[in-house]
N, C-alpha and C positions, 0 to 999 in steps of 0.2 A: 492237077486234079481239081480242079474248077467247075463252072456250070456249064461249058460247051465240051468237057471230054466226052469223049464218043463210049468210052467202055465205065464208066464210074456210074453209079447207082444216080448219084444225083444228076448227073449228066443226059440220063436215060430220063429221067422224070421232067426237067426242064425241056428236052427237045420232043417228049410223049412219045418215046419210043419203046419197044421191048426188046429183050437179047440172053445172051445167059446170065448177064450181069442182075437182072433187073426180069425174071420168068414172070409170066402172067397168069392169075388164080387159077388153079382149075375149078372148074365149076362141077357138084355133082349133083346128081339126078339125083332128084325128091321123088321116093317113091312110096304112096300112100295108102297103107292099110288099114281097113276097115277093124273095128274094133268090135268082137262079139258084146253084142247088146243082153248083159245082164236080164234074166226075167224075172222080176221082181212076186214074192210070192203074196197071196193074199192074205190081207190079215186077219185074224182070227179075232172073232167076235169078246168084246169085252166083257167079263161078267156081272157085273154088282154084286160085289159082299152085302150080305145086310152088316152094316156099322151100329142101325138105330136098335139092333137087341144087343147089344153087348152095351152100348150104353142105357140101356133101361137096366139091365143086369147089374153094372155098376151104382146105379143110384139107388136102387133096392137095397145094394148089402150096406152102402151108408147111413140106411135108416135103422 
């Protein structure tokens, strides 16, 4: 069971051969699907709180 046996793995890989000892990949077909493209919704208009009456509000009751 050396580098030139005919039926041992390693045999099969120094002489670059295939067999049953030593099967070669199968290879499998890539097959590529398209991904439903999300539709993103629109966004909804930002409001502005008024901030500046609640702090006019607050500094009123401090006085």
């Amino acid at each position: 069971m050396r580098k030139g046996d005919k039926k041992s793995t390693r045999g099969k890989r120094v002489r670059g051969s295939y067999g049953k000892t030593r099967p070669r990949k199968t290879s499998k077909s890539v097959v590529v699907v398209e991904k439903p493209t999300k539709v993103k919704a629109e966004p909804k208009p930002k409001t502005a709180k008024p901030k500046a009456e609640k702090a006019e509000e607050t500094e009123e009751k401090q006085k």
